[in-house]
N, C-alpha and C positions, 0 to 999 in steps of 0.2 A: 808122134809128138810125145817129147818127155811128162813127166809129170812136174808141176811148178809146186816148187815147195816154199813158204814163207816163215820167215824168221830165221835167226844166225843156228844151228847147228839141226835146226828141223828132219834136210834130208836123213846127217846120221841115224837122228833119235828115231825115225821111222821105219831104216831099213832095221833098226839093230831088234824093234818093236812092231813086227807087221801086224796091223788090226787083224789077218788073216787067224793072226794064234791066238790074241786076245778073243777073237769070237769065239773060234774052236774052244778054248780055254771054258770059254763062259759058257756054251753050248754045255760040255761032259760036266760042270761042274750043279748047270741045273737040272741035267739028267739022272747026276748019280743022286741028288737028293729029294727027285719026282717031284719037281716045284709045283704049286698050284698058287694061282693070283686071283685077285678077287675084282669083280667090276665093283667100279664106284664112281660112279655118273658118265663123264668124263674121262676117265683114269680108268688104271690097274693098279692095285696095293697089292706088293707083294715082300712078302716076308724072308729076308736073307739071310745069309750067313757073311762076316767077316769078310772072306774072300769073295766072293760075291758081289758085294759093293763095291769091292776095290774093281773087280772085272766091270762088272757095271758102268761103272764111272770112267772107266780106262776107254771101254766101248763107247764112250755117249749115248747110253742107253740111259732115261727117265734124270731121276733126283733121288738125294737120299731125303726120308724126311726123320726130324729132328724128334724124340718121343722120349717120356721119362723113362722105359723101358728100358733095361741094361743091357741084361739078356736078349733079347731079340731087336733086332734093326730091320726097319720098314725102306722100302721104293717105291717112288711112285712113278708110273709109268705111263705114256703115254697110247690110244689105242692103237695105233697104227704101229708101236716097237712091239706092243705087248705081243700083238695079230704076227707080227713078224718072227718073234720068239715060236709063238705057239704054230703057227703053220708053214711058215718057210725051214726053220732050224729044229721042230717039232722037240722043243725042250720046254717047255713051259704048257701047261695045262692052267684054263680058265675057269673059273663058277661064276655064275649069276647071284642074284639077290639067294635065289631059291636053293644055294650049296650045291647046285648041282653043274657040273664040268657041260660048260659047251661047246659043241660039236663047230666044225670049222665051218659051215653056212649058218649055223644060230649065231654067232661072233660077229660074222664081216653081216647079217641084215643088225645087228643091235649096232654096230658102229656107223652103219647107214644113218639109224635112225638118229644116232647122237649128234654124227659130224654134219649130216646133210650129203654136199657131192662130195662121191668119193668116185674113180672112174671102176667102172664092175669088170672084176676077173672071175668068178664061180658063177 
């Protein structure tokens, strides 16, 4: 079975853009700069760069969010992309309240306890 593409020029603009390189893309680009995201409640706030957001956004990963800040531009992410970044594509590191980077089972029991059912793979 083909894949079903919607809207007038979609298949092109997909084959010519596979999400394949836009992830790769966004993978090296939060590795080279050793991202780290922060919990916050619900979310991940994570702090980008320019490109970043464009890749982000490109991925349907999170939101950007809006701040007076010039300099720096915020995402917000939701836990299960955030979880996905950090242990499936292992480019993205996490802290807690406590600043301190959590380990891939302190992450998915804290997103347990956020989300409720989530089905368990660790």
């Amino acid at each position: 079975m083909r894949p079903r593409w919607k809207g007038k020029g979609a298949e092109a603009k997909a084959l010519a853009d596979p999400m394949s390189e836009i992830v790769s893309q966004l993978q090296s680009s939060l590795l080279q700069s050793n991202a780290c995201a922060f919990l916050s409640g619900c979310s991940v706030l994570l702090a980008v760069e320019t490109e970043q957001t464009e890749l982000l956004t490109r991925a349907c990963f999170g939101k950007p969010i809006i701040t007076a800040e010039k300099d720096k531009q915020w995402f917000q992410l939701g836990l299960e992309e955030a979880f996905y970044l950090c242990y499936s594509l292992k480019c993205l590191k996490i802290a807690g309240e406590d600043n301190f980077v959590k380990n891939d089972v302190d992450l998915w029991l804290y997103m347990k306890l956020k989300k409720g059912k989530i089905p368990g793979f660790l």
